[in-house]
C-alpha positions as CSV (number, residue, x, y, z in Angstrom):
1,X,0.0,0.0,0.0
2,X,1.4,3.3,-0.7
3,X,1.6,5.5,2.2
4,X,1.7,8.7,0.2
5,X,-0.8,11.7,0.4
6,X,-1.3,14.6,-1.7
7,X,0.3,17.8,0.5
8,X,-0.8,20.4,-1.9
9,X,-1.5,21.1,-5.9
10,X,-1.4,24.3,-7.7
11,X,-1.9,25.3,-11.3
12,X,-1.2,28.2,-13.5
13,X,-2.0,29.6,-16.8
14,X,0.9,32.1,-18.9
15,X,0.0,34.1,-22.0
16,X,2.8,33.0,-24.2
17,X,3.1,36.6,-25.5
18,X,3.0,38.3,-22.0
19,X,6.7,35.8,-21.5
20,X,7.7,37.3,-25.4
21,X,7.2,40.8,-24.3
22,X,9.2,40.3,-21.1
23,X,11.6,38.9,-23.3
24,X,12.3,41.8,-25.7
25,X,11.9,44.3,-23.3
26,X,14.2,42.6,-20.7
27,X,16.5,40.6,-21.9
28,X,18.7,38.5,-20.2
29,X,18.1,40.6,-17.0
30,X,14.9,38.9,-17.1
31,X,16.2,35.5,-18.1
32,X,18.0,35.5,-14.9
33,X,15.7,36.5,-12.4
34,X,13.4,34.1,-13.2
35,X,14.9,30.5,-14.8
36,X,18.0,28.5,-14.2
37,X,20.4,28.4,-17.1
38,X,19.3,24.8,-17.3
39,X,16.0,26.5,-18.2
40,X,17.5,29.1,-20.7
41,X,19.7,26.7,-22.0
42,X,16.6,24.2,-23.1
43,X,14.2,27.3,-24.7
44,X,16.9,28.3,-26.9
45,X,17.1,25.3,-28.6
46,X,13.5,25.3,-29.3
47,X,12.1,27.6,-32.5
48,X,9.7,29.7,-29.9
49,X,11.9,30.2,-26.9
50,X,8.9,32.1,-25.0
51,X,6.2,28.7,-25.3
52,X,8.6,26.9,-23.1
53,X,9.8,29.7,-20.9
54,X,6.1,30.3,-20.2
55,X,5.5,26.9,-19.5
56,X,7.8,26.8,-17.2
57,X,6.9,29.8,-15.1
58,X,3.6,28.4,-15.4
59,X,5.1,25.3,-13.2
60,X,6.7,27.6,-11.0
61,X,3.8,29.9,-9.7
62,X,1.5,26.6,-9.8
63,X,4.3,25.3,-7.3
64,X,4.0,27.9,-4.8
65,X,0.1,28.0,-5.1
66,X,0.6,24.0,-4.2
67,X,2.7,25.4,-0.9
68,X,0.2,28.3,-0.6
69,X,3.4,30.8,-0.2
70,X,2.9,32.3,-3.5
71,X,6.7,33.2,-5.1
72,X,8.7,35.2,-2.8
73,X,11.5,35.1,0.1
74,X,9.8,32.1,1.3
75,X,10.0,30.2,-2.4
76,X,12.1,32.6,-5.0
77,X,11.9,32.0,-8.6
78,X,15.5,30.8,-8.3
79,X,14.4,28.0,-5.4
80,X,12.9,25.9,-8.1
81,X,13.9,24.6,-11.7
82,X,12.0,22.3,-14.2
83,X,13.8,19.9,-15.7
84,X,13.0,17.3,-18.7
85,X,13.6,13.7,-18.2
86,X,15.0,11.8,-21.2
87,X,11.6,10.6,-22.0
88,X,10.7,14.7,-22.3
89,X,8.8,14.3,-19.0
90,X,9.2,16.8,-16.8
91,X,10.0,17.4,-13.6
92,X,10.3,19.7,-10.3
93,X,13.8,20.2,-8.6
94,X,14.2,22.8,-5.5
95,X,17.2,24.7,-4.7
96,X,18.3,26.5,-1.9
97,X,15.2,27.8,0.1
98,X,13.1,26.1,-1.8
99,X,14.5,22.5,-0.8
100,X,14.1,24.2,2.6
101,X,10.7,24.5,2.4
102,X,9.9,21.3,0.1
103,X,12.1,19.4,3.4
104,X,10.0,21.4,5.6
105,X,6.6,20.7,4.2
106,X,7.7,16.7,4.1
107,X,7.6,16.7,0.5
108,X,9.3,14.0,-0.7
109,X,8.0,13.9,-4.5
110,X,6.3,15.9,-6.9
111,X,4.4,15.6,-9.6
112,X,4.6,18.4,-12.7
113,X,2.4,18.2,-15.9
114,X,3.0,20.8,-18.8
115,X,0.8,21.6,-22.0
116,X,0.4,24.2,-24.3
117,X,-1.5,26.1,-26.9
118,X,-1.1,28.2,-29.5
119,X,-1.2,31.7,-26.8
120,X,-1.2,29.5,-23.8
121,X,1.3,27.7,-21.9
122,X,-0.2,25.7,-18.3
123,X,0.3,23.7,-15.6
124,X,-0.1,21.7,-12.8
125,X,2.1,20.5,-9.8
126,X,1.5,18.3,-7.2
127,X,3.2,17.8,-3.6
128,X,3.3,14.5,-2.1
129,X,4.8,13.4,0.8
130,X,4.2,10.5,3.7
């Protein structure tokens, strides 16, 4: 029997051109502030850097409404990445004081889902923990 529960889920929708705007009027300044280089690194192989740049800030603010701490001191942009398996799944990694607070909360796995649209990039993360 698996003795894990569900310890919070959040989700988030991004206008892909609100990312793109952000983008050209910001720069790398906003690159930084906001995704690892893993992160950067990944959308600037891909032909529309801003759908999975939005996707992933979408993962990111859906994370801290699954902690209810919204993004701040508590859980900074730069306390979480999202990472692709090899299988292109991806997933949710904390850094810094956001492993404090995922060690805190007694998370012990997460669970991120990803989609887009044409304008739209969402998703969904889950907590889980004993």
């Amino acid at each position: 029997m698996n003795s894990e529960r569900l310890l919070g889920l959040g989700m988030d929708l991004v206008e892909i051109e609100r990312i793109q705007d952000s983008l050209d009027r910001f720069g790398d300044r906003f690159l930084e502030k906001i995704f690892h280089p893993s992160e950067i690194a990944y959308a600037r192989t891909q032909s529309r850097p801003a759908v999975p740049l939005a996707a992933r800030f979408a993962a990111k603010e859906a994370a801290a409404k699954a902690f209810g701490t919204g993004i701040g001191a508590t859980l900074p942009w730069l306390g979480m990445e999202i990472g692709r398996q090899s299988s292109g799944e991806p997933f949710l990694r904390f850094h810094q004081a956001g492993e404090d607070l995922a060690r805190l909360r007694g998370v012990t796995r997460t669970l991120v889902t990803l989609t887009h649209t044409r304008n739209h990039s969402a998703a969904t993360v889950a907590l889980l923990g004993p």
